[in-house]
PDBQT receptor file of N, H, CA, C and O in Angstrom, charges set to zero:
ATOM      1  N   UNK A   1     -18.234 -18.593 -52.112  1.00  0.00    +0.000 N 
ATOM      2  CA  UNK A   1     -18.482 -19.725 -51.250  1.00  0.00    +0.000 C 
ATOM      3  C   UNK A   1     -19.961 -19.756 -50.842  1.00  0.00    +0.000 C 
ATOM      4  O   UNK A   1     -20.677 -20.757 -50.856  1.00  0.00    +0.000 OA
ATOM      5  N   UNK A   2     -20.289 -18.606 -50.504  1.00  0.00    +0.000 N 
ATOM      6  H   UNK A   2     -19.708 -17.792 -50.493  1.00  0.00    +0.000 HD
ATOM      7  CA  UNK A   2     -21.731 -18.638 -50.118  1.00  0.00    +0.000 C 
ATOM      8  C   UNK A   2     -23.103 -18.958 -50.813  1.00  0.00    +0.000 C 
ATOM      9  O   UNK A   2     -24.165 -19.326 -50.311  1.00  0.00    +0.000 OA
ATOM     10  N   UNK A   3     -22.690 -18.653 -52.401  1.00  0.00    +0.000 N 
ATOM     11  H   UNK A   3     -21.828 -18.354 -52.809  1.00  0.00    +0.000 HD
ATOM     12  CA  UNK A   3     -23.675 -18.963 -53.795  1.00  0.00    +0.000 C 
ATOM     13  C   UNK A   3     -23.362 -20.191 -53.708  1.00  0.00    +0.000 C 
ATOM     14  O   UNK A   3     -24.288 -20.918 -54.066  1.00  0.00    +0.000 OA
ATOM     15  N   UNK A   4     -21.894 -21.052 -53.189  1.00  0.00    +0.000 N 
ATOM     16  H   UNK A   4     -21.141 -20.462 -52.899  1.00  0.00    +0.000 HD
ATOM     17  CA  UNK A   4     -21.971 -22.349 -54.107  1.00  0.00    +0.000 C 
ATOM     18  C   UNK A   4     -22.930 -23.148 -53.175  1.00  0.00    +0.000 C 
ATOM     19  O   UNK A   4     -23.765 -23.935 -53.621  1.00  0.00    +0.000 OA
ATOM     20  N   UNK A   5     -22.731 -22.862 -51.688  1.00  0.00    +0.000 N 
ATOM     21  H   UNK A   5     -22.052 -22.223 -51.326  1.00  0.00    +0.000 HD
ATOM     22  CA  UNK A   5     -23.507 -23.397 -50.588  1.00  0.00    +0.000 C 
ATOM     23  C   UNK A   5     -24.744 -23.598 -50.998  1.00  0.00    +0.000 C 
ATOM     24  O   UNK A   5     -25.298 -24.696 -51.062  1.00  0.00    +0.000 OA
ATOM     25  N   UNK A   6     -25.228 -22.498 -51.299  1.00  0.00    +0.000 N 
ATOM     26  H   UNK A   6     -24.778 -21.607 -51.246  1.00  0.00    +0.000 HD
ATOM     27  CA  UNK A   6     -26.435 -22.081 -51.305  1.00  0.00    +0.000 C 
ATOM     28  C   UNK A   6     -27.452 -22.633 -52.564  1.00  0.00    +0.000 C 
ATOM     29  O   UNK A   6     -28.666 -22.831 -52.543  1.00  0.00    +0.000 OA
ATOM     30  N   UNK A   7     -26.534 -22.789 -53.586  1.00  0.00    +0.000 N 
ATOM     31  H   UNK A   7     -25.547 -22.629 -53.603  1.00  0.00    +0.000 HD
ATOM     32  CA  UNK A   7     -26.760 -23.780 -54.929  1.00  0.00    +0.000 C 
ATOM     33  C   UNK A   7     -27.226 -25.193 -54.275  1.00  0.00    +0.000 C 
ATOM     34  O   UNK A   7     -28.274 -25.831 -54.376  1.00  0.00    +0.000 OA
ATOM     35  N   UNK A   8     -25.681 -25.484 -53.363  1.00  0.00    +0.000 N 
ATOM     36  H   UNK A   8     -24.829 -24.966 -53.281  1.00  0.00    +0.000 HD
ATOM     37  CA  UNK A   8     -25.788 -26.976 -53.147  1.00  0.00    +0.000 C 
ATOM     38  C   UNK A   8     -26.955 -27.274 -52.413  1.00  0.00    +0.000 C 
ATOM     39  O   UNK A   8     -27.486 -28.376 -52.554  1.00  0.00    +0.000 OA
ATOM     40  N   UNK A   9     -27.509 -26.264 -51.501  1.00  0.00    +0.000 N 
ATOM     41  H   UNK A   9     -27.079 -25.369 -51.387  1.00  0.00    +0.000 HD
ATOM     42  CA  UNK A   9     -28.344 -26.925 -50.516  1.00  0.00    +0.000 C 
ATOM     43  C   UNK A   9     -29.705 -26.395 -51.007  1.00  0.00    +0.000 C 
ATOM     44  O   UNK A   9     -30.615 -26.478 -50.183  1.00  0.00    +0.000 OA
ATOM     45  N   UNK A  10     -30.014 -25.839 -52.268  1.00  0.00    +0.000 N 
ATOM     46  H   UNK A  10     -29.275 -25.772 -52.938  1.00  0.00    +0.000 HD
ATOM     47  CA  UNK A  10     -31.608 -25.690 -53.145  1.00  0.00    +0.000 C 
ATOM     48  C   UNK A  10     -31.213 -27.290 -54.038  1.00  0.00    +0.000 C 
ATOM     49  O   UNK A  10     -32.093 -28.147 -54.129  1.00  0.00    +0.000 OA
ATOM     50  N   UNK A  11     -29.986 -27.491 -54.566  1.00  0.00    +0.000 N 
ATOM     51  H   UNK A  11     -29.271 -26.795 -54.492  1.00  0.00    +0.000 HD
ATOM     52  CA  UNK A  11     -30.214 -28.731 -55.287  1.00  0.00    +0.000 C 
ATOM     53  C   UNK A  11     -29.897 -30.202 -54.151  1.00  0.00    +0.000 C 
ATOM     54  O   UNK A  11     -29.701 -31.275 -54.721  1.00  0.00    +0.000 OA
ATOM     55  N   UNK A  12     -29.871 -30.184 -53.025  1.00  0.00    +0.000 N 
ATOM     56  H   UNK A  12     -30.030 -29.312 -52.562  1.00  0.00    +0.000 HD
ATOM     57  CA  UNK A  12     -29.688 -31.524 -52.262  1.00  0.00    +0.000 C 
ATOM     58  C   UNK A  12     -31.319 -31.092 -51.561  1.00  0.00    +0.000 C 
ATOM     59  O   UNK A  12     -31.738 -32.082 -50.963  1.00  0.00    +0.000 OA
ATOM     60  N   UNK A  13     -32.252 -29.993 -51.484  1.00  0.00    +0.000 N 
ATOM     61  H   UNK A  13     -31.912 -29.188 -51.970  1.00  0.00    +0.000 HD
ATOM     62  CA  UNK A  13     -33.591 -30.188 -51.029  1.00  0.00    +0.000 C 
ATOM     63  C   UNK A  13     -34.853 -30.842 -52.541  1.00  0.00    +0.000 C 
ATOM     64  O   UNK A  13     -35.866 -31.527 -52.399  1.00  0.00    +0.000 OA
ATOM     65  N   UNK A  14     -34.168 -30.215 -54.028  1.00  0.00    +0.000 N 
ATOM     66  H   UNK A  14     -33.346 -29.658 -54.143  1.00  0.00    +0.000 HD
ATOM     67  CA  UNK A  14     -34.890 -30.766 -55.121  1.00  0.00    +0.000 C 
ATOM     68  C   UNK A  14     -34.611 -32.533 -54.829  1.00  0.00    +0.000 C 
ATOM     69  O   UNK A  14     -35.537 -33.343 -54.787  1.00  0.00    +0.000 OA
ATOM     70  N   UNK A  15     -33.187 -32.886 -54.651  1.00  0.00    +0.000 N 
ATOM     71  H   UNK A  15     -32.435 -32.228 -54.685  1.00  0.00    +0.000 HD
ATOM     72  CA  UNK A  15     -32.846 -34.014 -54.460  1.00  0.00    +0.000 C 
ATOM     73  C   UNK A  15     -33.777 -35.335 -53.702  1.00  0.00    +0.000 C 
ATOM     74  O   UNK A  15     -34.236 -36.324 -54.274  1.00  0.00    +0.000 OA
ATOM     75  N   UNK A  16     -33.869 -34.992 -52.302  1.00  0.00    +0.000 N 
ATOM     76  H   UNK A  16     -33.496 -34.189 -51.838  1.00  0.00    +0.000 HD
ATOM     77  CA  UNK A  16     -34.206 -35.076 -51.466  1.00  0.00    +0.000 C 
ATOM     78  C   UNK A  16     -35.840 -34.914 -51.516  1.00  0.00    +0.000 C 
ATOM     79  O   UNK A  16     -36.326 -35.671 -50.676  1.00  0.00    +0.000 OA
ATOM     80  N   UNK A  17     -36.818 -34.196 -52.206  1.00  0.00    +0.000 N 
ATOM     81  H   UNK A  17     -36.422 -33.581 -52.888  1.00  0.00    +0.000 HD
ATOM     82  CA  UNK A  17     -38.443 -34.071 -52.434  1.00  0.00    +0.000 C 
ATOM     83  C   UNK A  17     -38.526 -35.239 -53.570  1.00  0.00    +0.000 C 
ATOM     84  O   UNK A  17     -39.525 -35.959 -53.551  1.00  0.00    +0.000 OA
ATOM     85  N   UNK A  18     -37.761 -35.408 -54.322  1.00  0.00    +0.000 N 
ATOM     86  H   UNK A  18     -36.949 -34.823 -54.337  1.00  0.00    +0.000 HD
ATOM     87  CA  UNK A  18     -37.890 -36.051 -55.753  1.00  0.00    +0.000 C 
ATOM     88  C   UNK A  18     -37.541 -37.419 -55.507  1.00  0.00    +0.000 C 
ATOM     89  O   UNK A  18     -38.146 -38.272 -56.157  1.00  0.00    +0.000 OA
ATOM     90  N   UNK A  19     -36.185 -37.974 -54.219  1.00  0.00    +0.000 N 
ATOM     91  H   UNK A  19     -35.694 -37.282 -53.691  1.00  0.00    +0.000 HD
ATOM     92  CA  UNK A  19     -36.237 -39.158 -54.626  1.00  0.00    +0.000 C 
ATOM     93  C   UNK A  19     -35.832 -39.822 -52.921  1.00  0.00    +0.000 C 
ATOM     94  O   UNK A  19     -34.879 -39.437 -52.244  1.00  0.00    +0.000 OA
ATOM     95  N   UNK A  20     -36.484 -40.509 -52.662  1.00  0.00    +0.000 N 
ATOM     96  H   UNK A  20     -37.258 -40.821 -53.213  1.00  0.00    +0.000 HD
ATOM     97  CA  UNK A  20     -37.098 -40.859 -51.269  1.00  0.00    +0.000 C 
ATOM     98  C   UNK A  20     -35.413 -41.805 -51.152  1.00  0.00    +0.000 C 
ATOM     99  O   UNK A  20     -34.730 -42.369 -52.007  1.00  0.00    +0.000 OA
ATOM    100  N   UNK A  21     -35.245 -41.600 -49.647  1.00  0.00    +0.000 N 
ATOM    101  H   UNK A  21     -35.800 -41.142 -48.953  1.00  0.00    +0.000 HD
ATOM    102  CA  UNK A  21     -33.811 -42.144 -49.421  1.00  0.00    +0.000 C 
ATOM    103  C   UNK A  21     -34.162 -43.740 -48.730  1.00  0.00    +0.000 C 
ATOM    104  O   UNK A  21     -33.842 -44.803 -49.263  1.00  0.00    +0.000 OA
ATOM    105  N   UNK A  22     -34.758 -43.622 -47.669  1.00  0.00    +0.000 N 
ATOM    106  H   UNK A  22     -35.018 -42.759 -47.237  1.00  0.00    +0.000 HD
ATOM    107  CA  UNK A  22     -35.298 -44.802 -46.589  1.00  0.00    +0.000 C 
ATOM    108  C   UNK A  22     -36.081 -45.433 -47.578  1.00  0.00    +0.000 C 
ATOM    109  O   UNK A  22     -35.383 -46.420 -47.811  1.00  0.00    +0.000 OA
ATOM    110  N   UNK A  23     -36.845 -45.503 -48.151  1.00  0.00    +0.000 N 
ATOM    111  H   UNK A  23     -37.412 -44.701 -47.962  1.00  0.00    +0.000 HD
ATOM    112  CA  UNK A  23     -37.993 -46.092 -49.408  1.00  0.00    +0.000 C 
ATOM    113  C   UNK A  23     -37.260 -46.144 -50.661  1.00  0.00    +0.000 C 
ATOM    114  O   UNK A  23     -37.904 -46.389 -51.681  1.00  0.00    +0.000 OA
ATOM    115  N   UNK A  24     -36.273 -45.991 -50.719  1.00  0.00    +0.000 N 
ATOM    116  H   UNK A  24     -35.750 -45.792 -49.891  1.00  0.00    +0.000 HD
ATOM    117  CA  UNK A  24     -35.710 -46.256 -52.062  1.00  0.00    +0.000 C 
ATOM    118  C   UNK A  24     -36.177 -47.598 -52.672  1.00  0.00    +0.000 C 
ATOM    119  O   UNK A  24     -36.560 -48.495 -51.922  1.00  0.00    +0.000 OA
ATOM    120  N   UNK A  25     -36.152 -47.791 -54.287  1.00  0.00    +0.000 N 
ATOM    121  H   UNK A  25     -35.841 -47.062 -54.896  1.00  0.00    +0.000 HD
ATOM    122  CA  UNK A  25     -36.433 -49.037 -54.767  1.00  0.00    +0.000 C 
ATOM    123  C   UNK A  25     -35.197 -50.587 -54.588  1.00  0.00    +0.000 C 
ATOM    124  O   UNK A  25     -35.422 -51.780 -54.788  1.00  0.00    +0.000 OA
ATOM    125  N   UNK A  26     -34.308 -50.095 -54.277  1.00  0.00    +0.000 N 
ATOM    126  H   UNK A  26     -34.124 -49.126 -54.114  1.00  0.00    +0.000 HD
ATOM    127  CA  UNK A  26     -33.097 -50.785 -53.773  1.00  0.00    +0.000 C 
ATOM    128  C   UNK A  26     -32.366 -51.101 -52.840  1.00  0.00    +0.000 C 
ATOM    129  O   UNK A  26     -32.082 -49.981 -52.414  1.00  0.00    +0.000 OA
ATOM    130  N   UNK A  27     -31.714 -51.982 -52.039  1.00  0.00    +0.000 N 
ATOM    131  H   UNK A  27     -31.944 -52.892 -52.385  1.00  0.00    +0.000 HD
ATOM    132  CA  UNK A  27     -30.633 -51.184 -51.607  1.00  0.00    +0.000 C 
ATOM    133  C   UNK A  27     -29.472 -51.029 -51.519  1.00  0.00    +0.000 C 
ATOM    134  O   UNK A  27     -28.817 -50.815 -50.499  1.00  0.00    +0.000 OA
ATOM    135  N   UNK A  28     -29.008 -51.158 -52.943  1.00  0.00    +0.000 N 
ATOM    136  H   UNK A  28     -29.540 -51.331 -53.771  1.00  0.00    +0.000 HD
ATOM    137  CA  UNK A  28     -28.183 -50.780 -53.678  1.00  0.00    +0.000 C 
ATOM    138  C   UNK A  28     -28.315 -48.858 -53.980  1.00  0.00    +0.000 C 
ATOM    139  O   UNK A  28     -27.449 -47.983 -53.974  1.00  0.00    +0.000 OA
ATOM    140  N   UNK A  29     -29.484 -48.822 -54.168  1.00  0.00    +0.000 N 
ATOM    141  H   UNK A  29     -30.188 -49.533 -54.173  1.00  0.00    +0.000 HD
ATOM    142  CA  UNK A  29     -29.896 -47.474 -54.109  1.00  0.00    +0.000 C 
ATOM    143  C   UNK A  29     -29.794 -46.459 -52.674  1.00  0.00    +0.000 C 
ATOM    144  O   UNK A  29     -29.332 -45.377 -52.312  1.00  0.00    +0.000 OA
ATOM    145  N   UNK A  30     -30.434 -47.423 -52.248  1.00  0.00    +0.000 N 
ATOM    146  H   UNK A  30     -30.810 -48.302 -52.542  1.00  0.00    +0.000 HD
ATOM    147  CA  UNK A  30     -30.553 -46.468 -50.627  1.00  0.00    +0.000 C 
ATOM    148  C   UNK A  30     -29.261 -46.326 -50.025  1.00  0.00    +0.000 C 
ATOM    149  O   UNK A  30     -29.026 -45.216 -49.547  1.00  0.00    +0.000 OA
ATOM    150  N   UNK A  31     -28.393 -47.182 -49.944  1.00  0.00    +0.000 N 
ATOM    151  H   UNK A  31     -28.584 -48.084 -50.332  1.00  0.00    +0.000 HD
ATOM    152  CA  UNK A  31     -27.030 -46.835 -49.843  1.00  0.00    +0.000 C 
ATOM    153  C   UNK A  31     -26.251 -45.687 -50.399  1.00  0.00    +0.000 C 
ATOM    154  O   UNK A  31     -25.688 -44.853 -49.690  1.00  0.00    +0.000 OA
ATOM    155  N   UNK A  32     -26.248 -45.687 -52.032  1.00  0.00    +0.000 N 
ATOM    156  H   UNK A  32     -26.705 -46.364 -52.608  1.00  0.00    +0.000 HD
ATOM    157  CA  UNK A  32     -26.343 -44.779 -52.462  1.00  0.00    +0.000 C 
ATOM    158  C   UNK A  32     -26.560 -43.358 -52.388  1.00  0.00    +0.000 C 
ATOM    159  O   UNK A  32     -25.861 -42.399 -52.716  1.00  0.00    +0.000 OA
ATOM    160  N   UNK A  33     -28.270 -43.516 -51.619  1.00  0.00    +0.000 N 
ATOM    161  H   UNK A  33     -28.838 -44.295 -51.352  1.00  0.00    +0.000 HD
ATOM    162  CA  UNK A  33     -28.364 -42.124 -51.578  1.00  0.00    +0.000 C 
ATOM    163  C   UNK A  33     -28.143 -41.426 -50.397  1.00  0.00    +0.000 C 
ATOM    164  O   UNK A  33     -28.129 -40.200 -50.284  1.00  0.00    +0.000 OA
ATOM    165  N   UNK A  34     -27.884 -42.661 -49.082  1.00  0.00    +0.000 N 
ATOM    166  H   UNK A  34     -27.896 -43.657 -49.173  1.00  0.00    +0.000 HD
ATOM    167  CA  UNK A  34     -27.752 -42.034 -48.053  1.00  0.00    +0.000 C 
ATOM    168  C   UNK A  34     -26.340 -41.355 -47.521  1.00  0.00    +0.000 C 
ATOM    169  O   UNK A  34     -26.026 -40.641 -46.569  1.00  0.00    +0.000 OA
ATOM    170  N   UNK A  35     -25.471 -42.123 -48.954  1.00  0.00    +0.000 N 
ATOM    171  H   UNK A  35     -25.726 -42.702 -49.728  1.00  0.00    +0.000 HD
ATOM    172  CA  UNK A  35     -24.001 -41.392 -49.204  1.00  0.00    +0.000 C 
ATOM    173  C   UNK A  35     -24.154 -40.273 -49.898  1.00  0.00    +0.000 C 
ATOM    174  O   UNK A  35     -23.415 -39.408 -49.428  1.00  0.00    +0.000 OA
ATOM    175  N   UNK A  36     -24.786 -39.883 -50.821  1.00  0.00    +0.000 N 
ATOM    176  H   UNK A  36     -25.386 -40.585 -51.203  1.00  0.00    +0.000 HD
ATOM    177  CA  UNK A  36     -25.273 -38.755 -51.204  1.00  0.00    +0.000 C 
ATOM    178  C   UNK A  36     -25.274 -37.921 -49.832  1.00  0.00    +0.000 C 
ATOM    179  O   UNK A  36     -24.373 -37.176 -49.447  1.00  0.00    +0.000 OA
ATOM    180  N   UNK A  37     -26.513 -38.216 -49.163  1.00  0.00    +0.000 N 
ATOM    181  H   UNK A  37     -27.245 -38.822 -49.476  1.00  0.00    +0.000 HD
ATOM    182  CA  UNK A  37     -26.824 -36.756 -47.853  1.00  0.00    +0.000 C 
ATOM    183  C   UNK A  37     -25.803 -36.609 -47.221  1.00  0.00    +0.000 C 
ATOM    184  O   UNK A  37     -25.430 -35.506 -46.821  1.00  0.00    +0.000 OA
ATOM    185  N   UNK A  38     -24.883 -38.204 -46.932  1.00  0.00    +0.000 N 
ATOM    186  H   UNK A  38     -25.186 -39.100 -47.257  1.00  0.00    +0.000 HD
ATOM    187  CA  UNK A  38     -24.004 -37.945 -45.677  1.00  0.00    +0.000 C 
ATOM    188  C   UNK A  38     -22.747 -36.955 -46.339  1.00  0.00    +0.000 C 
ATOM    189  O   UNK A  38     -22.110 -36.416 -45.434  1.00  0.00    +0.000 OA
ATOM    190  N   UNK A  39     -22.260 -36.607 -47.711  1.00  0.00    +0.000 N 
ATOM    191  H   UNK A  39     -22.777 -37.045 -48.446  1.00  0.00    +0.000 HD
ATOM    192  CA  UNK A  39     -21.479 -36.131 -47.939  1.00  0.00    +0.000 C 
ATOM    193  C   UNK A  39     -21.786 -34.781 -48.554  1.00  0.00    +0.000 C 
ATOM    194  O   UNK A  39     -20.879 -34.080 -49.003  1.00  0.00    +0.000 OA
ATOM    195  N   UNK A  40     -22.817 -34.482 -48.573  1.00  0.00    +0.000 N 
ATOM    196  H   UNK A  40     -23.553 -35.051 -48.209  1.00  0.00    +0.000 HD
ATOM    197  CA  UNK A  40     -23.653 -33.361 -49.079  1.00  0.00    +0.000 C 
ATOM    198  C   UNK A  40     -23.829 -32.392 -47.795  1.00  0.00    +0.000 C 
ATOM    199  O   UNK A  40     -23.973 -31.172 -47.879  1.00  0.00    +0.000 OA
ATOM    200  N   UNK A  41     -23.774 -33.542 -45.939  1.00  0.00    +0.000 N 
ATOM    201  H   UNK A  41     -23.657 -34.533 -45.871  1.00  0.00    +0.000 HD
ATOM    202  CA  UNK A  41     -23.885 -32.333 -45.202  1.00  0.00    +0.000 C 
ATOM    203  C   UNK A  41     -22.569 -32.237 -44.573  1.00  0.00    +0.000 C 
ATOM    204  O   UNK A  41     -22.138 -31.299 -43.903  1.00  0.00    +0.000 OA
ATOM    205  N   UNK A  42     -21.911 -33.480 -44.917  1.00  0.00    +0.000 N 
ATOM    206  H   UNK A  42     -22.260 -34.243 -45.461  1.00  0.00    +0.000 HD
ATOM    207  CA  UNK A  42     -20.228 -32.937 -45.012  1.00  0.00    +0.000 C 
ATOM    208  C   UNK A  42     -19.718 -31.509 -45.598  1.00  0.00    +0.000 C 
ATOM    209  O   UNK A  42     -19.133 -30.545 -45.102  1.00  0.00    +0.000 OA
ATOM    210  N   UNK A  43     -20.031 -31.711 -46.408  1.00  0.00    +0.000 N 
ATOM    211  H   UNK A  43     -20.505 -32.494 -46.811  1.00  0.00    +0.000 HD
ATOM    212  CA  UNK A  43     -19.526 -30.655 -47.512  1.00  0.00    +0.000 C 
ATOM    213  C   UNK A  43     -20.315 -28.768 -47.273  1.00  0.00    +0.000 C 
ATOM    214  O   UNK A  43     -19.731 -27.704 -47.477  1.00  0.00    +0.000 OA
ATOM    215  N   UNK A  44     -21.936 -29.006 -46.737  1.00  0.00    +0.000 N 
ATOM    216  H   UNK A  44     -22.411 -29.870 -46.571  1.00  0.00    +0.000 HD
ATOM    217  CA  UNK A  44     -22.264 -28.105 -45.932  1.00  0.00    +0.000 C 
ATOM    218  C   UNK A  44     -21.756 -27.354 -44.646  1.00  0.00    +0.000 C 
ATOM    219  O   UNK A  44     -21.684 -26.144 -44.432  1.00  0.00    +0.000 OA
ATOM    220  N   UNK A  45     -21.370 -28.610 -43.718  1.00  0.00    +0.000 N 
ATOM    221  H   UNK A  45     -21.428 -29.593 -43.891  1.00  0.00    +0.000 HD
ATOM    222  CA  UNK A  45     -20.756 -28.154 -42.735  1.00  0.00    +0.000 C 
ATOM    223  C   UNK A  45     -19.680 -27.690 -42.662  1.00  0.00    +0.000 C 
ATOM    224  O   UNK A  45     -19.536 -26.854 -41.770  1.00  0.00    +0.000 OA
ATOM    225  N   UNK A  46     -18.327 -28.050 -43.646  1.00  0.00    +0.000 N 
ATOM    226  H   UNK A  46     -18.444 -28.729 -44.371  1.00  0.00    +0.000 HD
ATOM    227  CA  UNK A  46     -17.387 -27.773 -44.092  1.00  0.00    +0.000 C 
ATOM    228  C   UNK A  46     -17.491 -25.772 -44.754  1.00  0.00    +0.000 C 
ATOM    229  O   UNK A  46     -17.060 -24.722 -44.277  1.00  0.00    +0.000 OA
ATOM    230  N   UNK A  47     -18.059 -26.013 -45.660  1.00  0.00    +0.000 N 
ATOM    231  H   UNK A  47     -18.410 -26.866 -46.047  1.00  0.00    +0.000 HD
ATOM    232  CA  UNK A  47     -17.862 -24.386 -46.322  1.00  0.00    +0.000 C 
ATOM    233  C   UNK A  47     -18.361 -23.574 -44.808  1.00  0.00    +0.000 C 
ATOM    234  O   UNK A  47     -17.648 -22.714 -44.290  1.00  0.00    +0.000 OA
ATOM    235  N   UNK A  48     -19.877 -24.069 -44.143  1.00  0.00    +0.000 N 
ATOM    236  H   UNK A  48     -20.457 -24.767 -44.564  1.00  0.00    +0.000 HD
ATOM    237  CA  UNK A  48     -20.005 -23.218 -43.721  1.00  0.00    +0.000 C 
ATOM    238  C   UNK A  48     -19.076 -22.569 -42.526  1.00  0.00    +0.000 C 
ATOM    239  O   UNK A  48     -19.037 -21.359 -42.304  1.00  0.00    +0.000 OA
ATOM    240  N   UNK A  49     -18.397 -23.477 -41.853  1.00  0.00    +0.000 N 
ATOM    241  H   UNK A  49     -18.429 -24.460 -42.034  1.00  0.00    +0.000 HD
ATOM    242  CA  UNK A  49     -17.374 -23.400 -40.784  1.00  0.00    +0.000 C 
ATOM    243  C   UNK A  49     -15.858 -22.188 -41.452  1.00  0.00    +0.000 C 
ATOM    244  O   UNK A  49     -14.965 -21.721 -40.745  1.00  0.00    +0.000 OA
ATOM    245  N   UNK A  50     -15.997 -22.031 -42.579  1.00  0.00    +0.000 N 
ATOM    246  H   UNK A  50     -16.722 -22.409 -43.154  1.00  0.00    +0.000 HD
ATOM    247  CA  UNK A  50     -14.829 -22.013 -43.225  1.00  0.00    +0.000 C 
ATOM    248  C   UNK A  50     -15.593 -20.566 -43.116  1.00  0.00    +0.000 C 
ATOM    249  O   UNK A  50     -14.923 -19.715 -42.531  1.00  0.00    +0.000 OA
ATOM    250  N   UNK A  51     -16.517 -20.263 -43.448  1.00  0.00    +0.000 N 
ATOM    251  H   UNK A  51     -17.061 -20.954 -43.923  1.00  0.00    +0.000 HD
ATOM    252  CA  UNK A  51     -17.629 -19.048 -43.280  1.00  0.00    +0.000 C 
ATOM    253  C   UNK A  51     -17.444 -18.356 -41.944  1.00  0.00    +0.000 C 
ATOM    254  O   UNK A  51     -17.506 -17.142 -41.755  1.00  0.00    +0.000 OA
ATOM    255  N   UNK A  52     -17.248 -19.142 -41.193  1.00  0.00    +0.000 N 
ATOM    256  H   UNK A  52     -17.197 -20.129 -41.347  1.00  0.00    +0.000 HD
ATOM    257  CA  UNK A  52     -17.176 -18.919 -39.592  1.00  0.00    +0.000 C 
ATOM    258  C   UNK A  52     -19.117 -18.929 -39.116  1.00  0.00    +0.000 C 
ATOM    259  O   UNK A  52     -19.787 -18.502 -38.176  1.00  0.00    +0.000 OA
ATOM    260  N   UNK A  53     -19.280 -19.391 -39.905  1.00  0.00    +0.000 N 
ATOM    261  H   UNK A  53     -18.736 -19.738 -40.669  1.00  0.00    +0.000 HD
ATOM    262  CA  UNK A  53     -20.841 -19.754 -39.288  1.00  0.00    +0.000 C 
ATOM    263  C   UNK A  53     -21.119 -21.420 -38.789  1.00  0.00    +0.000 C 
ATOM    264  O   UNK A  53     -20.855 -22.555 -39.188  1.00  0.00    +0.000 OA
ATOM    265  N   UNK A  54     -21.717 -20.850 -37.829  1.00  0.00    +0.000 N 
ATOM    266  H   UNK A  54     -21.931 -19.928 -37.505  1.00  0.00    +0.000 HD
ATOM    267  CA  UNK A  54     -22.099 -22.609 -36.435  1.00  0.00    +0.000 C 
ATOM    268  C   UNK A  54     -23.316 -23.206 -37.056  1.00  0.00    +0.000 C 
ATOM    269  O   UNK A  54     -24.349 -22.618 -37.376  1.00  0.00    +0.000 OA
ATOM    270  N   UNK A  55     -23.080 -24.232 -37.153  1.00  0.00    +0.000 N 
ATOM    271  H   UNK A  55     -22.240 -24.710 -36.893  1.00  0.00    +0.000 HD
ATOM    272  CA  UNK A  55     -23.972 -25.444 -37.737  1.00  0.00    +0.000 C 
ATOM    273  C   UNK A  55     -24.355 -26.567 -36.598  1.00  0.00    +0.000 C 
ATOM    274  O   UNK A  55     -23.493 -27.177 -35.966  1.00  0.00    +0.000 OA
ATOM    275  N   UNK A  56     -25.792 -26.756 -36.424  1.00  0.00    +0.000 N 
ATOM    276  H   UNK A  56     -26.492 -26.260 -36.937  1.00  0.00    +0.000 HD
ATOM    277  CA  UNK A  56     -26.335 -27.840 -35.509  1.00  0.00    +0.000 C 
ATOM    278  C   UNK A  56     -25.794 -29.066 -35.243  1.00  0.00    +0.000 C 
ATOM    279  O   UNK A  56     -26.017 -29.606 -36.326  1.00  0.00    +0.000 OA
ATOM    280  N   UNK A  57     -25.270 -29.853 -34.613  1.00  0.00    +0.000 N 
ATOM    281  H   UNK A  57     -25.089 -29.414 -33.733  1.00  0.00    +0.000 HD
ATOM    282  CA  UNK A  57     -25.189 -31.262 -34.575  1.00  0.00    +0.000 C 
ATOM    283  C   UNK A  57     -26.096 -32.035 -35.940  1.00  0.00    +0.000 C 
ATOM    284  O   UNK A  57     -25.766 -32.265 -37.104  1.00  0.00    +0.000 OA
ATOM    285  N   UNK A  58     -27.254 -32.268 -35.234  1.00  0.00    +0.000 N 
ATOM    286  H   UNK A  58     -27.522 -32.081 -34.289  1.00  0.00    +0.000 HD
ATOM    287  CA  UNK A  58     -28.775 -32.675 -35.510  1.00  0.00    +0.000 C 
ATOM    288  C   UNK A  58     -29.539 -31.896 -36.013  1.00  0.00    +0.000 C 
ATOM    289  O   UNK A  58     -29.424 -30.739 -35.607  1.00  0.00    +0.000 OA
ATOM    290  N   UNK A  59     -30.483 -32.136 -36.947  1.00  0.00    +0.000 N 
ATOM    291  H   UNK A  59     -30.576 -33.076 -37.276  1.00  0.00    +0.000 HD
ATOM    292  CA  UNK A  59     -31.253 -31.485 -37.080  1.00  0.00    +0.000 C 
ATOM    293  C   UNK A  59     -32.502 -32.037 -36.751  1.00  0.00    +0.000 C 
ATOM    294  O   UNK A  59     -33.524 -31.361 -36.864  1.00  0.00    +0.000 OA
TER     295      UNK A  59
């Protein structure tokens, strides 16, 4: 659980440097990608709780 986390959140920061969410060329896109993050820190907050480790509201 902890490698896959840890995968996910080096490839949602490559994600995230490479392709601009608010400035997207679309927004068809930006929608897109802001479902991307929102389920990417779903899915963070999820394993990590399952971890028994506390995760911020906000960052």
């Amino acid at each position: 659980m902890c490698a896959y986390l840890h995968s996910l959140a080096a490839a949602y920061t490559t994600f995230y440097q490479h392709c601009p969410v608010l400035k997207a060329p679309s927004r068809e896109v930006m929608e897109t990608r802001l479902l991307l993050c929102q389920l990417t820190g779903q899915t963070l907050r999820q394993g990590t709780d399952l971890l028994g480790i506390g995760t911020p509201e906000r960052l």
